[in-house]
Each structure stands twice: as structure tokens, then as C-alpha cells.
C-alpha positions as CSV (number, residue, x, y, z in Angstrom):
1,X,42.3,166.8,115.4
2,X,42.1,169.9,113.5
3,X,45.2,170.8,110.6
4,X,46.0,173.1,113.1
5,X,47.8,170.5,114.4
6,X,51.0,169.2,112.5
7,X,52.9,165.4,113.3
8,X,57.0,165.6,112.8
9,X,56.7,163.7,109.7
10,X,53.9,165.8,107.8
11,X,56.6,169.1,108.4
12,X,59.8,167.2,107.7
13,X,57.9,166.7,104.1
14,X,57.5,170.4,103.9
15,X,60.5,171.9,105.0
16,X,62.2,173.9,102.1
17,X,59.0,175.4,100.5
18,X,59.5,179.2,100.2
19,X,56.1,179.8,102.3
20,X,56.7,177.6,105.3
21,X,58.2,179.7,108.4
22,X,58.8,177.7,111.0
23,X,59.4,179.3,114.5
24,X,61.0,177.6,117.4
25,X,60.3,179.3,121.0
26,X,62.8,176.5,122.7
27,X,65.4,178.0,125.1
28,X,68.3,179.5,123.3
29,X,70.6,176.2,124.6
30,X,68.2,173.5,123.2
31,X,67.9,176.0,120.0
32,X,71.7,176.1,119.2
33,X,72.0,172.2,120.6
34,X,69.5,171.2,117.3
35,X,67.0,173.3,115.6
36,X,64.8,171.7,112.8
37,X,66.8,173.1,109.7
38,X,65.4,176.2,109.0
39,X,63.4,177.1,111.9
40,X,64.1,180.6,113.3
41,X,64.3,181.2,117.0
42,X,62.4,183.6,118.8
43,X,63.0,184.8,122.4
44,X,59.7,184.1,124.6
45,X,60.0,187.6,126.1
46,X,59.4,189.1,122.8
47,X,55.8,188.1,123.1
48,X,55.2,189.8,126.6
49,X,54.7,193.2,127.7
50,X,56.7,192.8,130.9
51,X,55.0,195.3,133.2
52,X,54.0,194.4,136.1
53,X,51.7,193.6,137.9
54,X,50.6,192.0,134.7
55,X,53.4,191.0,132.4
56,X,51.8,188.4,130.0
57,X,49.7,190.8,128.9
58,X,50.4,191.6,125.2
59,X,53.4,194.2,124.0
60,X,52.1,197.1,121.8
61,X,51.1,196.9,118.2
62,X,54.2,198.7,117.6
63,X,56.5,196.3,119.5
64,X,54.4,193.5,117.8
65,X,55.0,195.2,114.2
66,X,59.2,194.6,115.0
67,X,58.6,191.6,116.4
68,X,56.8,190.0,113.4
69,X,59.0,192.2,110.7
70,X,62.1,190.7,112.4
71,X,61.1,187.3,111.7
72,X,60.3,187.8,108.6
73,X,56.4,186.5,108.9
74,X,54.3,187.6,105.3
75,X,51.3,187.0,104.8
76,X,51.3,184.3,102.8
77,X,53.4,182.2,105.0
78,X,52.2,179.1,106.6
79,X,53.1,179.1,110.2
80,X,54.7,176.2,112.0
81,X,55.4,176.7,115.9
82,X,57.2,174.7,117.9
83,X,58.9,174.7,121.5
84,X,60.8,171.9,123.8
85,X,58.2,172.2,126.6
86,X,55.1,170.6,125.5
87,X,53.4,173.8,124.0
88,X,53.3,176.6,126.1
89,X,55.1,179.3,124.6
90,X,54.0,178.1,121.3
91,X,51.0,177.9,122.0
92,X,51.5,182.0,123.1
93,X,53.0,182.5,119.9
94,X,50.3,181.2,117.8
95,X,47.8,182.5,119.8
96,X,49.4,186.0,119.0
97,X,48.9,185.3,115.5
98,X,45.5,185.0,116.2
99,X,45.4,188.0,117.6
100,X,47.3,190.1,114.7
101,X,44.5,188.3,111.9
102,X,47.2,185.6,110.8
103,X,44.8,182.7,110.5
104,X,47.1,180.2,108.5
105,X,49.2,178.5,111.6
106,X,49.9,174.9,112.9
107,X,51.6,173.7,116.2
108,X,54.0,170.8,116.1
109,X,52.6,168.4,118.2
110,X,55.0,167.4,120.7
111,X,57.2,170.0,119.8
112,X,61.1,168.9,120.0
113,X,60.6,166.3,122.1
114,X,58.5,164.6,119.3
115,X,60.7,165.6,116.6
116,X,64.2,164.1,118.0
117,X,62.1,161.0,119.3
118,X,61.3,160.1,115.4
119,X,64.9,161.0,114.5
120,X,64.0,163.8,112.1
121,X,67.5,166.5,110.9
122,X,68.7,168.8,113.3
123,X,71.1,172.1,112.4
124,X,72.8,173.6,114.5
125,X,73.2,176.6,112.4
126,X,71.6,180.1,113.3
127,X,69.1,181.1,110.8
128,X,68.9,184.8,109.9
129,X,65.6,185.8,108.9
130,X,65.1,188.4,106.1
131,X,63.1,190.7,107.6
132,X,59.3,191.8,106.4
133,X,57.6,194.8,105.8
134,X,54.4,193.4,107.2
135,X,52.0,195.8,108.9
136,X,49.6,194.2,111.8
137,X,47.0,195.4,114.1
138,X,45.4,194.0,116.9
139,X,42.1,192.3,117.3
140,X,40.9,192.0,120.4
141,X,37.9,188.8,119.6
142,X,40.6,186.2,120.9
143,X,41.0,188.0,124.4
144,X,39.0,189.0,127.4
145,X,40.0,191.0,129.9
146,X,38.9,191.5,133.6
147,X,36.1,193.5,133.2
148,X,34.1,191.3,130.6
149,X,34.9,188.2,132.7
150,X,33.2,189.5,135.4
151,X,30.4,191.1,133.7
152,X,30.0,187.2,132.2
153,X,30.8,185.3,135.1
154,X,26.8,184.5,135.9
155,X,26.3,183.3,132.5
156,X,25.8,179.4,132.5
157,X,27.4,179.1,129.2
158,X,30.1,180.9,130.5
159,X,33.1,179.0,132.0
160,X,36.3,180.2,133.3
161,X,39.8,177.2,132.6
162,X,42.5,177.9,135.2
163,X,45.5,176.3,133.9
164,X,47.5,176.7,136.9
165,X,48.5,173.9,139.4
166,X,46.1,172.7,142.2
167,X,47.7,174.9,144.6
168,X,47.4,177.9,143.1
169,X,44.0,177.1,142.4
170,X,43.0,176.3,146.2
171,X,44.4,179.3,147.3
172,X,47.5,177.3,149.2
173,X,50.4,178.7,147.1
174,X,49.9,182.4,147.0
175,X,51.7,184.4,144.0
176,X,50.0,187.4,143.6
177,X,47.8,189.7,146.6
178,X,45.1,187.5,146.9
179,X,45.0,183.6,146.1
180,X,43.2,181.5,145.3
181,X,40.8,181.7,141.3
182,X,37.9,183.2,139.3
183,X,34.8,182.4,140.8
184,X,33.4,178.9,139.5
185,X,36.3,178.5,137.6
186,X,37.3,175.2,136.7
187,X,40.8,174.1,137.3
188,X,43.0,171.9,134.7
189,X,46.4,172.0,134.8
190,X,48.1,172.5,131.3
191,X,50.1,169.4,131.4
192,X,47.6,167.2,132.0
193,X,46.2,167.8,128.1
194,X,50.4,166.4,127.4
195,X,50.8,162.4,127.1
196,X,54.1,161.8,128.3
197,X,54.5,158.3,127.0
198,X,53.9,160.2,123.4
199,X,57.0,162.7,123.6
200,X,54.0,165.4,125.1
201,X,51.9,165.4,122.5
202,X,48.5,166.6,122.6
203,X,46.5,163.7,124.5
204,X,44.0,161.5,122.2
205,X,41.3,161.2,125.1
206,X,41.7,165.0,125.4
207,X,38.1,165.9,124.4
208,X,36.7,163.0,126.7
209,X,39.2,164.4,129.5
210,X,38.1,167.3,129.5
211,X,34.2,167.1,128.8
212,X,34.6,164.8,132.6
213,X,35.6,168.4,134.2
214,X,33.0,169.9,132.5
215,X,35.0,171.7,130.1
216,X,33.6,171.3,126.6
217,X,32.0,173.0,123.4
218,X,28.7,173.5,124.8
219,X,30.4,176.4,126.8
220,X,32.0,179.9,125.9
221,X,35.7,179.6,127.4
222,X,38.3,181.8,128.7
223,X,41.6,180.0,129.8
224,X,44.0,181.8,131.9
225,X,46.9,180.9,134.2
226,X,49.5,183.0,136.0
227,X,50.8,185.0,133.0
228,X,49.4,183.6,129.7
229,X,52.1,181.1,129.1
230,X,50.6,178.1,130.4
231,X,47.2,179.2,128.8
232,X,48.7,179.5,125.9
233,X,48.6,175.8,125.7
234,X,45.1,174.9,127.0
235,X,43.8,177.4,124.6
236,X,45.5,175.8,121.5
237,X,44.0,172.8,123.0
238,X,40.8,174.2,122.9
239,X,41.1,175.4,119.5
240,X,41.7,172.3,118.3
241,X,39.2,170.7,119.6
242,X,37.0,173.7,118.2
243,X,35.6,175.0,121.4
244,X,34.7,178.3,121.2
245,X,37.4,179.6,123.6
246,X,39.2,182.9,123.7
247,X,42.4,183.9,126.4
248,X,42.9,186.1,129.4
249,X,46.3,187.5,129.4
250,X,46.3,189.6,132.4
251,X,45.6,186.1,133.9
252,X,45.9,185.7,137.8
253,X,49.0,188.3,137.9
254,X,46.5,190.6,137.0
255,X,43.1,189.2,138.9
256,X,45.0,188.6,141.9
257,X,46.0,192.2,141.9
258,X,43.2,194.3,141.3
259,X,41.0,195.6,144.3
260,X,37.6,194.9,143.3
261,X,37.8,191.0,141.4
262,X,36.0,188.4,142.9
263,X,38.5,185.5,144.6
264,X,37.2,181.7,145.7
265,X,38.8,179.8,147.7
């Protein structure tokens, strides 16, 4: 795997350098029960915009600009993200980095899970970030949205990842106006890419896994799920493997909604 992804072990070697920031997405009970000493906790809401029909679609620049100055991110600073759920929100998080041109990121594979399995320090203290005066703007190269999916949907190096579970895919558990997925879109549940027996680290097999679907690096991706959050996992997956792979955050919330998308069944 790529350095984008970190093992306990390599950070607990790091932590203390002045351009390290690591930022834990956990719920606020697992945070205060035992953070990695340092680690700053942000809120997974703060990454949202919250409107519906489509909430996981991204908050302004200017919501993002307080959001990122609050926790104090530079541009020097080496990214760590980490959550205690197998890598969905931090996968969102880093994802978001992407999208604001902060290239210099790492996930903790694993996440907290992996990190109180090998016995690593835990504070219980609340960090206060010094805030930033970093300025950020949005590129939209790691996103698609509705209308350039569909214009690309014909393409045959084109391929649609559904993250969501095998209901939603069919159609049989309905959460938006219409059910069921993108057209030709392949469906691979987000934890399936998590080895349990590993503390839900990143699967080894998960190139082989997933080149058995017929998801691989022959193919332009999108990933989407219900509102970005489970996406936000398969695409770190994806860009670890180095597919060329890019997310949908309006995701089904959004598809599922709008009059005129195309819906299988």
C-alpha cells in the first residue's frame, strides 16, 4: 500500500513533531474515553453541508475556511486521520483535504480499533488547537456530480462503486424517492474492504477483491453511497490502491431525488 496509509506503530514514532496534526473523527465519547495524545477531535458534521435532500454534499468554502482554521491545519502539516469505525468519516475528512489542495495526508489503518489493540498511549485530555490563518479553495477534480455521471455513464471505462448495503442497492430498502442504483453500477459494500480479524484494517487481498467485481485500475471510478460517508472509505481505498477514482457526494440522497436520473433495479 501506498504512504497514504499509516500502521499504529509508524505514528506512535511520530507523535510530538511540530508538523504532525493528527485529527480523530471518533464519537465525542470514544474521543474523551482515550484519544492518541495529541490528536484533536473534529465533529463529523463539520464536514457536511446538511441540506437536504442532499446533506453530504460539501459545506461552503467559507464554512470549510473555519473549519480548517479552527483546527489549526497549515500547510506544512502532515495529516494523520483517524476514526473508531473502520474509516468512514476519515476517510471524508481526508478526502476533503483533497478537495481544498492539501495533498500531504495519511489514514491510520484501522483507526482506534488498531491503535488500542497494539497497546499504544491514550489521553484523555482535550486538545485545544491554536487556530490557523490558512486560506483554502475548492477544487472540484476529486468530485462528480449528477450531471457528469450521467453524461459518462455509456463510457466503458467508466464505472460507478455503490458503497451501500445489498438492499439498498436492489432497490428492497428504499431511503430516498426512488430505490434502487446508478445504472450498471457496481455494488461493494464499504466494510467488506475492513478485515475484522485485523482490528478493520484495510484488507491485504483488497486489490484482488475487488478486481473479482470488476472494480479496478483499468477503469475511471466514482464511489458514492447514501451521503458520502461510507464512500468516503471506498474512495481512500481506491486511492490507495491508485485507481483513478474521484467521489460523488450528493450520493443516492441526491440521485434518488432528482426527477430525471436514471434508476436500476
Amino acid at each position: 500500500m501506498s504512504n497514504l496509509i499509516i500502521e499504529p506503530e509508524e505514528l506512535a514514532a511520530q507523535l510530538g513533531r511540530e508538523a504532525l496534526l493528527v485529527v480523530d473523527l471518533s464519537t465525542p465519547q470514544n474521543y474523551r474515553g482515550g484519544h492518541i495524545p495529541g490528536a484533536i477531535h473534529l465533529p463529523f458534521q463539520a464536514l457536511l453541508a446538511g441540506t437536504p435532500p442532499a446533506p453530504g454534499k460539501l459545506p461552503s468554502a467559507e464554512r470549510l475556511t473555519q473549519v480548517f482554521r479552527a483546527i489549526g491545519l497549515k500547510p506544512g502539516h502532515h495529516v494523520i486521520a483517524c476514526d473508531d469505525e473502520g474509516g468512514g468519516w476519515a476517510g471524508r475528512f481526508l478526502w476533503t483535504l483533497e478537495v481544498i489542495g492539501h495533498k500531504n495526508y495519511s489514514y491510520l489503518n484501522g483507526g482506534m480499533h488498531a491503535w488500542r489493540s497494539a497497546g499504544l498511549p491514550l489521553s484523555t485530555e482535550d486538545v485545544a488547537p491554536t487556530p490557523s490563518e490558512i486560506d483554502i479553495s475548492i477544487d472540484p477534480a476529486p468530485s462528480m456530480d449528477a450531471e457528469e455521471i450521467q453524461r459518462h455513464l455509456h463510457d466503458d471505462n467508466f464505472l460507478v462503486w455503490d458503497a451501500r448495503s445489498p438492499r439498498e442497492y436492489s432497490g428492497e430498502q428504499v431511503a430516498a424517492m426512488k430505490a434502487g442504483h446508478i445504472p450498471g453500477a457496481i455494488n461493494c459494500e464499504w466494510t467488506q474492504l475492513m478485515d475484522p480479524q485485523r482490528d478493520l484494517r484495510i484488507r491485504t487481498d483488497a486489490r484482488e477483491f475487488l478486481a473479482k467485481l470488476g472494480i479496478d485500475d483499468q477503469h475511471r471510478i466514482v464511489t458514492h453511497c447514501q451521503s458520502h460517508h461510507r464512500s468516503g472509505f471506498t474512495w481512500l481505498v481506491g486511492k490507495s490502491l491508485g485507481f483513478d477514482i474521484r467521489a460523488y457526494p450528493g450520493s443516492w440522497s441526491e440521485w434518488g431525488n432528482l426527477p430525471d436520473t436514471p434508476v436500476e433495479r
